[in-house]
Phi, psi and omega in degrees: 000140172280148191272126194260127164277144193211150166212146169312168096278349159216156166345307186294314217303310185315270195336293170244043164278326166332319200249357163275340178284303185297328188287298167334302206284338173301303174317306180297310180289350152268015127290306199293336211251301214295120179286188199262152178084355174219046178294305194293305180306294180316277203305320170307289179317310159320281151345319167267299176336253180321012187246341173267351167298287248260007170278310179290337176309324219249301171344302153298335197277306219292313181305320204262324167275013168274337153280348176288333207265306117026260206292297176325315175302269186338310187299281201295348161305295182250047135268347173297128181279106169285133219237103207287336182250039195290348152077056163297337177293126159250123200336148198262156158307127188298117199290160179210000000 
């Protein structure tokens, strides 16, 4: 297979091909280390152990930047200056 380049666009994104690079060379290298007939059990158990760090892992990264994006709002709502003589009223009718 040819090596393919991939790029990130964010932190999570970075984290989790990282660790899918790592998750890979673990399968393999616990196929290669499994004696025969208990390839599939070694690997399957691995696989689930660790898909679920790393399913929980993404989970996290995905929350925490939503809530980091979250807090930017708010900070900049109130921080937004309000402006008390903006003459936000509309002019009364002239009595006749």
């Amino acid at each position: 297979m040819e090596p393919m380049a991939l790029y990130a666009r964010t932190p999570l994104q970075r984290l989790l091909m990282e660790q899918a690079v790592v998750l890979a060379e673990q399968l393999e290298a616990a196929g290669d280390a499994a004696p025969d007939g208990q390839v599939l059990d070694r690997l399957e158990g691995l696989a689930v152990q660790r898909g679920r760090e790393f399913t929980r892992q993404a989970l996290e990264g995905a929350l925490q930047r939503q809530v980091a994006d979250v807090e930017k709002k708010l900070l900049r709502a109130a921080n937004a200056p309000a402006d008390v003589v903006a003459g936000t009223k509309a002019r009364r009718r002239a009595r006749s």
